[in-house]
N, C-alpha and C positions, 0 to 999 in steps of 0.2 A: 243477370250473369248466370250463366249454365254452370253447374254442379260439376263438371270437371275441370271450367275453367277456375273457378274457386279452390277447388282443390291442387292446384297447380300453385296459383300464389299463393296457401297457404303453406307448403312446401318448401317454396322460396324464401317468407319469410322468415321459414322455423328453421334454416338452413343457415340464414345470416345471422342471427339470435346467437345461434349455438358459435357460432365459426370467430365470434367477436371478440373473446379475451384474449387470443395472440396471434391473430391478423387481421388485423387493423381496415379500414376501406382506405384508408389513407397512410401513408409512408409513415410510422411512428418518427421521431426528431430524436436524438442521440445528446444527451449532456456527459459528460464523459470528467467526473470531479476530481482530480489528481492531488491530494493533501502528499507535502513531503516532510516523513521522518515522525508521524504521527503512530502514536503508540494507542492504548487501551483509556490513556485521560481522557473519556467522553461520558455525559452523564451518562447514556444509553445505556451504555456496557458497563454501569454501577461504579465508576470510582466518584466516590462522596464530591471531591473538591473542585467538579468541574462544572464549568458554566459554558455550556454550550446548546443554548437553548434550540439554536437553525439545525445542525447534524440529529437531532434528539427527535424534532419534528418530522424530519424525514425519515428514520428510523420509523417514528409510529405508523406511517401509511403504505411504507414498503415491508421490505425482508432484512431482516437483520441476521448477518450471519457472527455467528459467536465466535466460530471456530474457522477464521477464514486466513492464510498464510502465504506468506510472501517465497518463493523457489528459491531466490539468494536477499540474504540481507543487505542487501548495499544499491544505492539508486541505479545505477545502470544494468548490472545483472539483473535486475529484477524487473525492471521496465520494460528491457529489449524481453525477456521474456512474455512478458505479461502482451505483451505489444506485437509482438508474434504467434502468439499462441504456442511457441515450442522453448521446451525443456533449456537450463543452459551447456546439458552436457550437447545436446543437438547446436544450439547457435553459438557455442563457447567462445562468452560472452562475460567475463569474472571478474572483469575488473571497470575502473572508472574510464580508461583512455579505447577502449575498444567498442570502434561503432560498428552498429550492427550489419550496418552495409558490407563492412569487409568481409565477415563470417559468412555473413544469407545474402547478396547481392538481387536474387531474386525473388528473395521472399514477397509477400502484401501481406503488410503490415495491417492492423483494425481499423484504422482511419481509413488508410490507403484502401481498404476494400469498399467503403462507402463512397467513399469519393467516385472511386469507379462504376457504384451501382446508382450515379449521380446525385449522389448527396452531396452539399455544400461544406465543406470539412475546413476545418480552423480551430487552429492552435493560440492560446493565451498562456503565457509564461509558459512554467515546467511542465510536458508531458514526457519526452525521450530526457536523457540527461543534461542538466545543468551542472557546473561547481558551482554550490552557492556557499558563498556568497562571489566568490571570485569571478563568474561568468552572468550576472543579472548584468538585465540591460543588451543581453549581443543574445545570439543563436542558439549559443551553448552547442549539446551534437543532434542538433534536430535531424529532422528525417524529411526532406524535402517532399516527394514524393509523398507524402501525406497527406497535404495540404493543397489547399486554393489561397489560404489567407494564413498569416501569423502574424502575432504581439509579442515583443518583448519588452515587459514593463520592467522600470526603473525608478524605484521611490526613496524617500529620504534614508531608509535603512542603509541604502548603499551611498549614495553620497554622502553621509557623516559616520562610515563606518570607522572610520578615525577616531572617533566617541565610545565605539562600544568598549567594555570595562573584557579586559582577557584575562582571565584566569591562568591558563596551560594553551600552550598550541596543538595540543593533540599528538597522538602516535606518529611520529616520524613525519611531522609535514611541518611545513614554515605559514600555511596558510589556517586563518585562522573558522577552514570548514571542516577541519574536523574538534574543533577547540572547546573546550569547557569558557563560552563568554557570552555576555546577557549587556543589555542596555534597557531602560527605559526611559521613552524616546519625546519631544514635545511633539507637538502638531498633532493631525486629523487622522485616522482612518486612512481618506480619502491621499493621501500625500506620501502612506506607506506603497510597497512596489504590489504587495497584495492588495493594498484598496485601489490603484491603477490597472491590476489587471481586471479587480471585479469590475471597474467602471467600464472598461474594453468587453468585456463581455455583455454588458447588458446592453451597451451601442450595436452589437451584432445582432442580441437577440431581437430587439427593435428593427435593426434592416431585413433580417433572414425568418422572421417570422410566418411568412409565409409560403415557405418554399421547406421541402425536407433539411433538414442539418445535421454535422456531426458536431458540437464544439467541445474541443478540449478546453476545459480551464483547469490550469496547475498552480496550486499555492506553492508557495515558498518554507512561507511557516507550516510548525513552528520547529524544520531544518534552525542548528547552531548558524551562527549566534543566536541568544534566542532575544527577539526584538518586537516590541510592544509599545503603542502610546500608552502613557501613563496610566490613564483612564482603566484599562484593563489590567495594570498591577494593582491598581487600590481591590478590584474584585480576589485580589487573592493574598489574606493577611497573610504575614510570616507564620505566627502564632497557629495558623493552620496545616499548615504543610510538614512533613511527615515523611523522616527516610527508610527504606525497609530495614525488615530486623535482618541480619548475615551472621549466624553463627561460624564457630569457631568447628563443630562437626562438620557443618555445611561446606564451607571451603578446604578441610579436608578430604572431601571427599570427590570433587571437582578435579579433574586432569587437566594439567597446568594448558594443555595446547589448547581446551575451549575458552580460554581468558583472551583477552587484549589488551586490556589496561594495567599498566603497572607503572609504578605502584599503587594496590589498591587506593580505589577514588580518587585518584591521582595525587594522594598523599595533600590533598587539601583538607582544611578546615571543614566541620561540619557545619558553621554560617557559612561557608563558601558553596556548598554542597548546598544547602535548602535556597540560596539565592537562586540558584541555577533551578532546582525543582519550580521555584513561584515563578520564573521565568519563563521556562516551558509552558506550565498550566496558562499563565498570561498570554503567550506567543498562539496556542492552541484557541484562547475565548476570542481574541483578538480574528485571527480566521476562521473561526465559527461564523463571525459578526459578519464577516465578505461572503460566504456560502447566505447568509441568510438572504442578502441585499442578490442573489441571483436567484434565487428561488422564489423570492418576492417578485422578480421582474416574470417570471413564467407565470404565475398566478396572476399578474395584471394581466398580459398578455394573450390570457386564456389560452397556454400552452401547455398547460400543466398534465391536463388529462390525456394527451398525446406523443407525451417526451418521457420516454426511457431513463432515468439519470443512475448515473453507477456512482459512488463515492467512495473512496478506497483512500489507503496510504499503500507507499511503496515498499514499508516493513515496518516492524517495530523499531521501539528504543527503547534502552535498560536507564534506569537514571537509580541506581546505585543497589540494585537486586545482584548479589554476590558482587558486590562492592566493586562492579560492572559498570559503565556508563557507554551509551551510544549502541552500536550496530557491531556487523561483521561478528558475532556469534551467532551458535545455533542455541539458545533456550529460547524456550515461548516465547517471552518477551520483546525477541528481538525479530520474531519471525511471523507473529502472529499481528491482525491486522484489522482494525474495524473497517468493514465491508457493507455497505448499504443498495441494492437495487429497489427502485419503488419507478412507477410506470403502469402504463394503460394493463388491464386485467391482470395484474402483479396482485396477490391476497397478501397484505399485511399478516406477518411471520416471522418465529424468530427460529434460524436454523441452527442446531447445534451441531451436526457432521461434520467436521474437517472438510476444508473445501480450498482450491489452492486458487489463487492469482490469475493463473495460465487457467483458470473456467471459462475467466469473462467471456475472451474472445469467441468460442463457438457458440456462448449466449444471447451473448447479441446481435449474431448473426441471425439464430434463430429466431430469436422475437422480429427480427424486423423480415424475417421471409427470406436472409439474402442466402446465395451457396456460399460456403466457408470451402477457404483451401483444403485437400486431401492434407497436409503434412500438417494441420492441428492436432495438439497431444494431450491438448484440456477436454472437459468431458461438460456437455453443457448444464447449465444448472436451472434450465427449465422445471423439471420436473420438482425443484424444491422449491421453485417460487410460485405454482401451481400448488401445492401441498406442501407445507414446509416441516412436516412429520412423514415426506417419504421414505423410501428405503434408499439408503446411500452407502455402500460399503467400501467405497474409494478412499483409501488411506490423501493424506497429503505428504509432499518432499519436499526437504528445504537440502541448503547445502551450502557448504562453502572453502573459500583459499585460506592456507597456514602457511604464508609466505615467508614467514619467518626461518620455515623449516628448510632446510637444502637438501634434495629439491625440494617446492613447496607440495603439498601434499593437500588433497580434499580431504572434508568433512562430510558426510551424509546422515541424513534423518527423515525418519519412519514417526509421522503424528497421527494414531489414531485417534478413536474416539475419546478411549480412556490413558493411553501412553503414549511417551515420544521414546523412544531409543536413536540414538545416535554413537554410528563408528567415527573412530576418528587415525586413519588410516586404514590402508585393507586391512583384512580379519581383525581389525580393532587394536593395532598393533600399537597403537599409541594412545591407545586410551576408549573406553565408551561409558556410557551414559546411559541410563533409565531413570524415568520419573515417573508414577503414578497421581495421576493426575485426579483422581477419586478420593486416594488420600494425603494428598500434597500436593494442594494446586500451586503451588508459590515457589515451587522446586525445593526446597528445603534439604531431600534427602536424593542422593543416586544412588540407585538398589541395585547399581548393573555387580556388584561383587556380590552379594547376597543369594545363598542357594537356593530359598524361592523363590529366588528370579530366573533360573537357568530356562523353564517350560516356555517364557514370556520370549525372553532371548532368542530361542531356538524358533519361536514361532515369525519373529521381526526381522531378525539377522537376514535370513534368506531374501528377503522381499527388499532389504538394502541393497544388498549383494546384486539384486536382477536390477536395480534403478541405476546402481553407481556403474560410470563410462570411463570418469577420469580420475583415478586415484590420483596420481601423479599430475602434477602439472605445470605444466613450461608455460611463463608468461612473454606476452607477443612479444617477438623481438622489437626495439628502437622504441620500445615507449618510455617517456620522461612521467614519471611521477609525480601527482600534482593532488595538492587538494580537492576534497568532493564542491 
């Protein structure tokens, strides 16, 4: 071999070497893990009483982000977001009955761009909005154009929901999704509508194993009711569980408009309150157990090292922090979101920058080589799952509707690293908010009246001010109100 033809492939080789951690010789495959209504109960993210051994695993070998958040608290605003890649002042998009098609008719949606760039794309239960429990089983507001394939599972949870024990039916709805109610349940795993869809997923990943994929799988749990085989309430004594502390400063200090339960805890009992905690955590190990049973079928399948998997909730949930329970608030709790990427040249990492929802989409774009729409507003997070102590100084935004008010009026908030501020009308006309987060992670105190707060104020207000589109807000005409 001549001395320059040697030096030619060694060139080549040192060239595919380097080019290897994020493109691929082959099409990376897309698992796309949609948990709904999942909050911070994961062991990963340190709360003691959780058994969640499959999300914990994944966590170890990918990125873990700490600080990752949800654009609007509530299953649909946040999805069509997340699912779009843009903002919901952009797709205004705020409530449960409004499909994104009507807003974007044009957009390409994350699936929808794979699908196009001939990846095989399929949907399992919830990825766009369901009501659940009231729409398991049908379409729910899927997004057609998505997809080549879809599942809609339906397991014993919704055929004996006649069983489930209901507590309250939730803020103004007759349906019991937005409801303080739990069952535990007989039978398998396998027979709930989450262990149906895990079994539909891993028949895919068996047929589609060797062609590129995108698959959405969307848990149900542990979204109210909160519904478990038994098996997984014995994993969680009473005697364990644990409601937070809520001072009497503390709710002084809160502006009545970031609430939406009332009467506090819905004026239920504190055994009624902790059934409902061991019930979540239950509903939560219970879907742990289906995430494990598809993660296992990639590792049989020897997909593991070539599939991308994202795992996400679609926001928080308060289960009795400021004597709050559920969603549609801006605190942490209800906004922030365990967020897992782990995939081919992904470094195991744990990011603590704020990072919002609306990243994914031009992430996974990037990883897999494809071009992302011009009208993406998310900012990809490459560069933290390559380094997961890079430089990030991208705030995150949450936001949300106070329908109560006439007109109903937004909410907006500013999460940095170390604060959240949040207006609540323009120039805070109705109230705001500041936490420090360094020294009150648990919100305890809001320092936005306090004059050493004014510097912080003055530095955050403005950067609301440039994010917020819709103070005011007119909800679509002719919509019927329905449970989530």
């Amino acid at each position: 071999m001549t001395t320059h033809r040697f030096s030619a492939l060694l060139t080549i080789a040192l060239l595919a070497v380097a080019s290897h951690s994020f493109a691929q010789t082959t099409k990376p495959n897309v698992l796309f893990i949609a948990i709904d209504d999942l909050n911070m109960h994961v062991g990963c993210y340190g709360y003691s009483n959780a058994k969640t051994p499959n999300i914990d695993r994944l966590a170890a070998r990918g990125v873990r982000f700490e600080r990752a958040y949800a654009q609007y608290p509530l299953c649909n605003p946040s999805r069509a977001s997340m699912l779009t890649g843009m903002r919901p002042d952009t797709i205004k998009v705020y409530d449960l009955q409004t499909n994104l098609r009507l807003t974007e008719p044009n957009c390409v949606t994350l699936p929808q761009l794979f699908k196009n760039n001939g990846y095989y794309s399929a949907r399992v239960g919830k990825i766009y909005h369901y009501g659940v429990p009231r729409e398991i089983g049908t379409p729910g507001m899927d997004d057609p154009p998505s997809w080549n394939y879809t599942y809609n599972p339906r397991g014993r949870d919704k055929d004996e929901e006649a069983k489930i024990k209901v507590l309250t039916r939730g803020t103004g709805s007759k349906t019991i999704g937005f409801a303080m109610a739990w069952m535990a349940m007989d039978g398998t795993d396998e027979e709930q509508t989450d262990g149906k869809g895990a079994t539909e997923c891993l028949r895919l990943l068996d047929e589609h194993k060797d062609k590129p994929f995108f698959i959405g799988m969307g848990f149900y749990r542990p979204h109210t009711p909160f519904v478990a085989p038994k098996k997984w309430f014995d994993q969680h004594p009473l005697d364990e569980v644990k409601l937070p502390d809520v001072s009497k400063e503390e709710k002084a200090l809160i502006p009545d408009i970031a609430r939406m339960i009332f009467p506090p805890n819905y004026g239920l009992s504190v055994s009624d309150l902790i059934d409902c905690v061991r019930a979540y955590d239950s509903a939560v190990s219970f879907m742990d157990a289906q995430v494990g049973r598809v993660l296992d079928k990639l590792d049989e399948l020897k997909l593991t090292d070539n599939t991308i998997i994202v795992l996400f909730s679609d926001h928080g949930f308060l289960l009795g922090e400021h004597e709050q329970w559920q969603k549609q608030m801006i605190f942490d709790k209800t906004c922030q979101v365990p967020m897992v990427i782990a995939g081919p040249g992904i470094k195991a990492g744990v990011v603590a920058h704020p990072v919002e929802l609306m990243d994914v989409y031009p992430t996974l774009t990037e990883l897999a080589g494809l071009e992302a729409p011009k009208n993406l507003e998310g900012r990809s997070l490459v560069p933290l799952l390559k380094d997961a102590k890079a430089e990030w100084t991208k705030p995150a935004f949450s936001q949300v509707t106070r329908s109560r008010n006439k007109p109903p009026v937004m909410g907006y908030s500013i999460r940095t690293d170390r604060y959240r501020y949040t207006m609540w009308g323009k120039d805070a006309s109705l109230g705001q908010e500041l936490y420090d987060y360094q020294t009150d992670p648990d919100e305890h105190r809001n320092i936005a009246g306090e004059k050493e707060s004014e510097s912080i104020i003055a530095q955050l207000k403005p950067q609301v001010e440039a994010y917020a589109k819709n103070w005011n807000v007119t909800p679509p005409p002719g919509k019927k109100k329905v449970g989530d």
